[in-house]
C-alpha positions in Angstrom: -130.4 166.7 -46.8 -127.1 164.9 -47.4 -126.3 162.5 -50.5 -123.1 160.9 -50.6 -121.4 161.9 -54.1 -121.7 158.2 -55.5 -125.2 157.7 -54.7 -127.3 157.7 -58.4 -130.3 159.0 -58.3 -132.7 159.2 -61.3 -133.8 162.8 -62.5 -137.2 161.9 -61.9 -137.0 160.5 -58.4 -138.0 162.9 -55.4 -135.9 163.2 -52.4 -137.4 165.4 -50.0 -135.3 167.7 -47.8 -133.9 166.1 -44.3 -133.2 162.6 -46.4 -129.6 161.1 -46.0 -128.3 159.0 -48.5 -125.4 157.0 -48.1 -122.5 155.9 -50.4 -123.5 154.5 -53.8 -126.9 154.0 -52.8 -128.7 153.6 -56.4 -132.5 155.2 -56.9 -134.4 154.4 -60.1 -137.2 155.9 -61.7 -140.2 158.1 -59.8 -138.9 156.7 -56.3 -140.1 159.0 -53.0 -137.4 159.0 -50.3 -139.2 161.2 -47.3 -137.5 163.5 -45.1 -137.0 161.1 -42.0 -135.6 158.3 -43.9 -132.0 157.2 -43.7 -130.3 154.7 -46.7 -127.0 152.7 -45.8 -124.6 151.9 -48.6 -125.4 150.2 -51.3 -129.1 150.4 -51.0 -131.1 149.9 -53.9 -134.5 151.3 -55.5 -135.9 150.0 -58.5 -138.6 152.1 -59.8 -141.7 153.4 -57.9 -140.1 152.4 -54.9 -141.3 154.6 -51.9 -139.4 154.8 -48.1 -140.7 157.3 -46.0 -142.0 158.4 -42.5 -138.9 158.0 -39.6 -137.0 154.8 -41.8 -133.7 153.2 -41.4 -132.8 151.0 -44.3 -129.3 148.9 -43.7 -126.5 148.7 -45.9 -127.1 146.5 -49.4 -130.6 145.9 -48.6 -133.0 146.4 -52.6 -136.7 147.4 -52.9 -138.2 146.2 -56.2 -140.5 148.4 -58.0 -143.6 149.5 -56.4 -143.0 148.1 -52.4 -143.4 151.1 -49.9 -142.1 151.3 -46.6 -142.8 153.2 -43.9 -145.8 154.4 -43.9 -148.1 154.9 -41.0 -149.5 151.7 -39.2 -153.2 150.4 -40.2 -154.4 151.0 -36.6 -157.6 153.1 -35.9 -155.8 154.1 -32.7 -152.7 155.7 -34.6 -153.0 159.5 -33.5 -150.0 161.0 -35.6 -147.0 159.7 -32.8 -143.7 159.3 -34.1 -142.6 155.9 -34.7 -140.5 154.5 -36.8 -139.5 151.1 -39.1 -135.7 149.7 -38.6 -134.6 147.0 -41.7 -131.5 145.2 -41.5 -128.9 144.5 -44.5 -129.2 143.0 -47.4 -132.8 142.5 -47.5 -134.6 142.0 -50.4 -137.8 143.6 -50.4 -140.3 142.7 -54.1 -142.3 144.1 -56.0 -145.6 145.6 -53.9 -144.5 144.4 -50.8 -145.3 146.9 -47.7 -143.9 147.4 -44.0 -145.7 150.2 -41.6 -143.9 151.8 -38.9 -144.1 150.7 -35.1 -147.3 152.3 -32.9 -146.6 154.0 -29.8 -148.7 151.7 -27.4 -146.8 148.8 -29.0 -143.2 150.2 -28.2 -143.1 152.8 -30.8 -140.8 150.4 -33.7 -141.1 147.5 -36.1 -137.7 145.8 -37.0 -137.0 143.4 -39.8 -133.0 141.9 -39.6 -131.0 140.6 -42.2 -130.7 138.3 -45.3 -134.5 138.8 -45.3 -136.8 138.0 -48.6 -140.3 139.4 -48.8 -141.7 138.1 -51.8 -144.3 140.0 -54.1 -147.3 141.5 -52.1 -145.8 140.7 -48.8 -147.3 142.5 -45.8 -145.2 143.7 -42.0 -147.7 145.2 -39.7 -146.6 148.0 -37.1 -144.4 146.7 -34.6 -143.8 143.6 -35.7 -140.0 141.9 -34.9 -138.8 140.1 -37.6 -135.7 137.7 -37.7 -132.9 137.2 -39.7 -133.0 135.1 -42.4 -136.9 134.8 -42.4 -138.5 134.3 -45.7 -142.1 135.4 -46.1 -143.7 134.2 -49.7 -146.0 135.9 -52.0 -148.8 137.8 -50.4 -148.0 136.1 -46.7 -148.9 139.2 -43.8 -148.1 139.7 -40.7 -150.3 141.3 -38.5 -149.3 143.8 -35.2 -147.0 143.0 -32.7 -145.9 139.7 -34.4 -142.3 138.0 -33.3 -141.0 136.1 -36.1 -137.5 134.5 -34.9 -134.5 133.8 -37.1 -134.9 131.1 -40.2 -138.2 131.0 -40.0 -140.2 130.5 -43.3 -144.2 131.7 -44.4 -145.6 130.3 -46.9 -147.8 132.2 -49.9 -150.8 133.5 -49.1 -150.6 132.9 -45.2 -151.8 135.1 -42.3 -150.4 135.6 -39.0 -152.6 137.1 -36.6 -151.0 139.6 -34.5 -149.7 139.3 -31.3 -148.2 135.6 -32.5 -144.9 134.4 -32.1 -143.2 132.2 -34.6 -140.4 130.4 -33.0 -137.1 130.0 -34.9 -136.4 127.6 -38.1 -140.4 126.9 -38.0 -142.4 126.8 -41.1 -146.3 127.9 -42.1 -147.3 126.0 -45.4 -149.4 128.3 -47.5 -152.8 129.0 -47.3 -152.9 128.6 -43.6 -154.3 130.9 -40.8 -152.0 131.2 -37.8 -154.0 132.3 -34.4 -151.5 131.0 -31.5 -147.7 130.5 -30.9 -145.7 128.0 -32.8 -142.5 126.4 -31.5 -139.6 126.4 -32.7 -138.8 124.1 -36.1 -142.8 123.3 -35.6 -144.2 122.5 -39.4 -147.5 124.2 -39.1 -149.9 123.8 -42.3 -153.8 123.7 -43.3 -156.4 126.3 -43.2 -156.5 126.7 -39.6 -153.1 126.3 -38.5 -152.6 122.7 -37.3 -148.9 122.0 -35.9 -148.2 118.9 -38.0 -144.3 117.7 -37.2 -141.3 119.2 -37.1 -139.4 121.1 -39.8 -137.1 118.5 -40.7 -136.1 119.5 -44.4 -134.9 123.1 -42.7 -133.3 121.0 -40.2 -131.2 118.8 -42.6 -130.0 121.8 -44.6 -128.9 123.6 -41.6 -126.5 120.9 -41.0 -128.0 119.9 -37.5 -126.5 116.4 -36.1 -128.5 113.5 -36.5 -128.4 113.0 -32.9 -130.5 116.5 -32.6 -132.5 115.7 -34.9 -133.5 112.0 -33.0 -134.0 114.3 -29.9 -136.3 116.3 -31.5 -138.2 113.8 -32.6 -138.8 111.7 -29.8 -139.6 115.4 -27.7 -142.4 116.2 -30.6 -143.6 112.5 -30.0 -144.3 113.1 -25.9 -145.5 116.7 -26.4 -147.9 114.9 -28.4 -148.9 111.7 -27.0 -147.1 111.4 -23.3 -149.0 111.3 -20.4 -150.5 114.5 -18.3 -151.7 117.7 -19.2 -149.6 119.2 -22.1 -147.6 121.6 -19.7 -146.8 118.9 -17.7 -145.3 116.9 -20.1 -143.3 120.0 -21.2 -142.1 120.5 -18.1 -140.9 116.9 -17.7 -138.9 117.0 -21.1 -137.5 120.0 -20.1 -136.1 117.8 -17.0 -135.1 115.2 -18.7 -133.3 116.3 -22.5 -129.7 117.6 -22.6 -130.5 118.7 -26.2 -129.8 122.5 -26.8 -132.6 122.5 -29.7 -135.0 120.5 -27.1 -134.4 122.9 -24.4 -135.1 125.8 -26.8 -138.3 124.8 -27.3 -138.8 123.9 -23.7 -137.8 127.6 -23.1 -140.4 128.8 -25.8 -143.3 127.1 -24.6 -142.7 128.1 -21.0 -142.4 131.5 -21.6 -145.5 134.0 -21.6 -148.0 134.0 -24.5 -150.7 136.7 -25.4 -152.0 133.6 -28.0 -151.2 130.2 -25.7 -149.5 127.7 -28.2 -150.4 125.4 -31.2 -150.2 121.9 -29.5 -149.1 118.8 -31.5 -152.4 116.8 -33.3 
């Protein structure tokens, strides 16, 4: 074990043998901090917080009371392997919220970046790759081997089915059932998952041009309505836009897919 001398740790917590602790990490009442865990500065566990199995939690990252992290994946094939769960800084992980460690058929780890919020009940299956910046709402889950890029947003009570991929600065309203790929800045909402526009609020606070913007558009217009099959078309706007945010999604939809891709209604 090794705790740095300014970490504070409440009399009643347990810290099992094997933990390390870092420098004025803070741990609140009845807490568990397993043997295989690792805490960077300046974490912080409110009360009834639990981080165990083979953990690394970065610097300045808080888990409210009652959220446990890394505990064993919710996989009938799980046999015992050793995995483990990887969380960025300065994360902020509420009250019940739960992330399992990786599986080893699904590359053995599940990552979550930084400037993270997991709201209240919040749910990040094994080996699921999470983002920076990504905000997931009250009770929103993720199921295995999800990719959720940077600045992407899920809404309250949402599901992603595993294997997804969310593209970056998309957004899921709440209440909605995700089963394939979404695109990057795609607005996806309603009970089954319908890709309804573009993300244009997350767009406009993210400062980009107006010019990018009027390219997006116009490329979420021809995806929908252009002529051809839908690859073909985005294979000709990938020929024919100069727009970085364009080309990304250009990039994302041509890529490989274990779910194929929500298309524009």
């Amino acid at each position: 074990m090794s705790i740095a001398p300014t970490a504070n740790i409440h009399r009643s917590s347990v810290i099992e043998p094997g933990a390390v602790i870092g420098d004025r990490v803070e741990i609140g009442p009845f807490c568990v901090v397993g043997a295989e865990v690792s805490l960077a500065a300046d974490v912080v566990l409110k009360s009834h917080a639990v981080v165990t199995g083979r953990t690394e939690v970065g610097e300045a990252t808080i888990l409210f009371p009652g959220a446990v992290i890394g505990e064993i994946p919710q996989d009938l094939k799980f046999k015992g392997e050793k995995t483990r769960l990887v969380v960025g800084k300065r994360n902020r992980i509420r009250e019940g919220a739960t992330m399992n460690t990786g599986t080893e058929g699904g590359g053995g780890i599940t990552s979550v970046g930084d400037d993270c919020l997991f709201m209240t009940g919040a749910h990040v299956g094994h080996d699921v790759q999470v983002g920076n910046r990504v905000i997931l709402a009250n009770q929103a889950a993720l199921a295995g081997h999800c990719i959720i890029a940077d600045d992407v947003i899920i809404g309250g009570l949402s599901g992603i089915h595993q294997f997804v991929r969310i593209g970056r600065g998309a957004i899921i309203g709440a209440v909605t059932m995700v089963t394939n790929d979404v695109m990057p800045y795609g607005l996806v909402q309603g009970p089954r998952g319908e890709l309804d526009g573009l993300n244009l609020v997350g767009l406009k606070r993210k400062g980009v041009e107006r010019s990018d913007i009027t390219a997006l558009r116009a490329a979420f217009q021809m995806l929908a309505q252009g002529e051809g099959a839908f690859m073909e078309r985005v294979t000709r706007l990938g020929q024919e836009t100069t727009s970085p945010y364009v080309q990304e999604i250009v990039a994302f939809l041509q890529s490989d897919s274990d779910r194929h891709f929500l298309t524009p209604k």
